[in-house]
N, C-alpha and C positions, 0 to 999 in steps of 0.2 A: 538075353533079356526075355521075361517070362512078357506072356501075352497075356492081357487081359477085357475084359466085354468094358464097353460103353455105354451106358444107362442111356435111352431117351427118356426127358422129364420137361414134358410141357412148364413147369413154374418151379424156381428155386427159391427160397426159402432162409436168407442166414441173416441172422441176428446174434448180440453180442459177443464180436470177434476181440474186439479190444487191443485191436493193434497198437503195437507202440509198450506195452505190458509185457513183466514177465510170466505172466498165465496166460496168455494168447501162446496157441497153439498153433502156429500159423504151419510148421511143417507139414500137421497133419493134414491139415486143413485143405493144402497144397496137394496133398495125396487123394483127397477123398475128388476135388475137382475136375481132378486126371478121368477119374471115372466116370462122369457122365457127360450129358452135352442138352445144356439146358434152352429150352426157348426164351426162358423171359427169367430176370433175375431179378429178386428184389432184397435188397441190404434194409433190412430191419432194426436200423439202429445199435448203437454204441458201435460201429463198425473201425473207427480209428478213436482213442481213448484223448482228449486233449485234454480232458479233466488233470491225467498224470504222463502226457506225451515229454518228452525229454530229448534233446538232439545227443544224448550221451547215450541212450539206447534205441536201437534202430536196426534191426537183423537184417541181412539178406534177405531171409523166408519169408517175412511182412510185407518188405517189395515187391518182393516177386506174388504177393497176395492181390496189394493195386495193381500191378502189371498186369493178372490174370484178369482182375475185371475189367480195365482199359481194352483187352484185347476182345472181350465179350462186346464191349462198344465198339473199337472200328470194323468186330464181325458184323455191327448193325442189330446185335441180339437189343433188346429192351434191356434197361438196367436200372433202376425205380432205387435210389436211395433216400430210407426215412428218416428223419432226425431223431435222436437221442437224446437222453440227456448227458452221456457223456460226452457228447457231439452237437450239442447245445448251439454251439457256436453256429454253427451252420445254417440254423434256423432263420436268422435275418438274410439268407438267400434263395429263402424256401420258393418256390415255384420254378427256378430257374432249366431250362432244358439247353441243351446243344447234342444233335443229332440223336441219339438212343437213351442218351442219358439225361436223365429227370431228377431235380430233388425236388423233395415233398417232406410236409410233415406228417402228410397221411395219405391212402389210397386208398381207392373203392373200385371193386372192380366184380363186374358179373358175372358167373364162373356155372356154368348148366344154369341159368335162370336164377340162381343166388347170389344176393347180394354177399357182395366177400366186404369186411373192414380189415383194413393193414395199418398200424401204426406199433410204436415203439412201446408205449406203456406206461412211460413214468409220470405222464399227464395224470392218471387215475388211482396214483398211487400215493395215495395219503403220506404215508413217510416221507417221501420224496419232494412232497409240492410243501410242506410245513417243517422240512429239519434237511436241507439241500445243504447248508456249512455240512452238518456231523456228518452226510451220505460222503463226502468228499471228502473227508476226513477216513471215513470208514472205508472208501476203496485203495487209498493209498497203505492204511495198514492189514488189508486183503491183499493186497499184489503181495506186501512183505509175508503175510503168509504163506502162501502160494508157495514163494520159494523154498520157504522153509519145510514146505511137503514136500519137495522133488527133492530136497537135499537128502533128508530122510529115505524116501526112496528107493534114489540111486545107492545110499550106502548100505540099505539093504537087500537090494537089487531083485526089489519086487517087479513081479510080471504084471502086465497090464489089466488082466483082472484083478488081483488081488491088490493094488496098489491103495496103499492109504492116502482116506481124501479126506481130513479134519479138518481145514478148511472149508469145506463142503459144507460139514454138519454143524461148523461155529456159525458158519452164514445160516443155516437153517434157524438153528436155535433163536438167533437174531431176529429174522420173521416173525416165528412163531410169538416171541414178545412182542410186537407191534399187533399182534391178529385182533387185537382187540379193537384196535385204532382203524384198520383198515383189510377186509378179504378182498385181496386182487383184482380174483376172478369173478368172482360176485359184483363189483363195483363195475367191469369192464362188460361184462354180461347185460349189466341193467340199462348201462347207457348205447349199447348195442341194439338192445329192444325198442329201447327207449326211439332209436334214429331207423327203425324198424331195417336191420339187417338182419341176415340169415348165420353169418357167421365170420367170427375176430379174429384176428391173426395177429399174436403182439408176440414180444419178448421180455426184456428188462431183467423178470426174477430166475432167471436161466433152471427154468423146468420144463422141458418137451414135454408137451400133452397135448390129447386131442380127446373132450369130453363134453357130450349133448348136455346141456341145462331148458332148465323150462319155467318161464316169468312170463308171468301175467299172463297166458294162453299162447304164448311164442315159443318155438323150438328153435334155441340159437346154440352154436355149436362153439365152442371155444376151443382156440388153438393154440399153443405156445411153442416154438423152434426152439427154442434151448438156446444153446451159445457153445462158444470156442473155447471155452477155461476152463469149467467142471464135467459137462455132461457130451461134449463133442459130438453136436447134434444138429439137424436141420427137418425143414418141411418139403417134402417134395410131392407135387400133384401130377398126377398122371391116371391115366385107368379112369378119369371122373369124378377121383377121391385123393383124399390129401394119405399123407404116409409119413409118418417118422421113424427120419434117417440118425440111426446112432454108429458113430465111427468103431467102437470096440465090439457092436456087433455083426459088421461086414465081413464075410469072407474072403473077398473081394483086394482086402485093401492091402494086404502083407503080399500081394503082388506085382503090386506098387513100387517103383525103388524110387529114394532120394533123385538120380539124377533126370528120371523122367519127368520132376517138375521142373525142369529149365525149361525156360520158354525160348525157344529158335528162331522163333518165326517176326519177334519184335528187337530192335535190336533197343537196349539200357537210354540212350539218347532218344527218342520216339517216347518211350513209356514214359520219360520224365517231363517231356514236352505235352504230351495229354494229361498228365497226370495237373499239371502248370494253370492249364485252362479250367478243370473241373474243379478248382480248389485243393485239390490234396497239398500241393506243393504249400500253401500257406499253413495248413494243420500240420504238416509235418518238419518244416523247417524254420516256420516263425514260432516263437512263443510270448 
């Protein structure tokens, strides 16, 4: 088994994992975790998908996703998960903690003297809060494409860079006809300023970026993690500064094997009985 370094990263960073989907990436996902060793984690929304959760789909690799953050909790790491709207549901238990682990539907946290905003995004997202039926509608026959990219694919046995993502650019295209209705970032920015923070950290429309704006005499800085389905990406702070982490650009990660994400150290019974108390067990096996 090949050796590989371990990142230290003061603050983790993942949003739209969409577990429970078949465009959750969770093996990767599982790979890229192997890698570092974070201090404080924060699940940025859509993290388990119950908009299209299903007890007829349910992988190993997903599990072993909640088991990995369960075990960031009995390590006593911070674990800050924010509500989504694909995760909606969760919301009427928002403030709830036991031991490391917090849900919220938002956080604010001071990071070198700057005010940080953390939330999910779909609160400011005009599409969202005025056509939430079609959005729901629209991610279910998004999963169905999804596969129908990998099918493709696989039969053509494209390499990870080259791999076609029209999926990708149908969701774009999508956007781009609402931009009239509503700019994201622009919207998330103003009310940013507006509550006089320094800088936003959201997810929702799975585009990593990290890009300075300037309203009304404020420099706020805008953040986006990306997500687990298109762009397999996170935010990682260390150095004083934030950094985006993309999985196909890692060197790192093809060092990785499959079974180094088994987790030893918790045994299946434990992870499900944490998992019981924190709510997952109700997202994932009630519907």
């Amino acid at each position: 088994m090949k050796e590989h370094a371990i990142r230290e990263v003061d603050i983790l960073v993942l949003s739209d994992i969409h577990l429970g989907t078949y465009g959750c990436h969770a093996k990767e996902l599982l790979k890229y975790l192997k890698t570092i060793r974070p201090k404080q984690v924060i699940l940025n929304g859509d993290i388990i998908d119950i908009w299209q959760f299903s007890k007829k789909y349910w992988p190993k690799s997903h599990m072993k996703v909640i088991k990995k953050f369960v075990k960031y909790i009995t390590n006593e790491i911070p674990v800050y998960y924010i509500t989504g709207n694909h995760d909606e549901m969760l919301r009427k238990f928002t403030d709830f903690s036991m031991g490391s682990f917090h849900l919220r539907n938002e956080l604010v946290l001071t990071l070198d003297d700057k005010k940080t905003w953390f939330f999910h995004g779909d609160l400011v997202d005009v599409s969202m809060r005025y056509s939430k039926f079609l959005a729901k509608v629209g991610g279910k026959s998004y999963d169905m494409l999804v596969l129908v990219n990998r099918a493709i694919n696989y039969l053509f046995n494209k390499e990870e860079t080259d791999k076609i993502q029209f999926s990708h650019h149908v969701k774009q295209s999508v956007k781009r006809a609402i931009k009239h209705i509503s700019d994201y970032e622009k919207v998330a920015v103003e009310i940013a300023a507006a509550k006089q923070y320094d800088s936003i950290i959201c997810g929702h429309i799975h585009q990593p970026k990290i890009q300075d704006y300037e309203f009304n005499g404020k420099n706020i800085t805008y953040i986006n993690s990306g997500d687990w389905v298109e762009s397999l990406s996170s935010m990682e702070y260390y150095d004083g500064q934030w950094h985006t982490y993309k999985y196909i650009q890692d060197p790192i990660i093809k060092t990785v094997t499959e079974e180094e994400t088994e987790e030893s150290e918790m045994s299946h019974e434990t992870a499900e009985e944490m998992a019981y108390f924190m709510g997952f067990q109700q997202m994932m096996f009630v519907k």
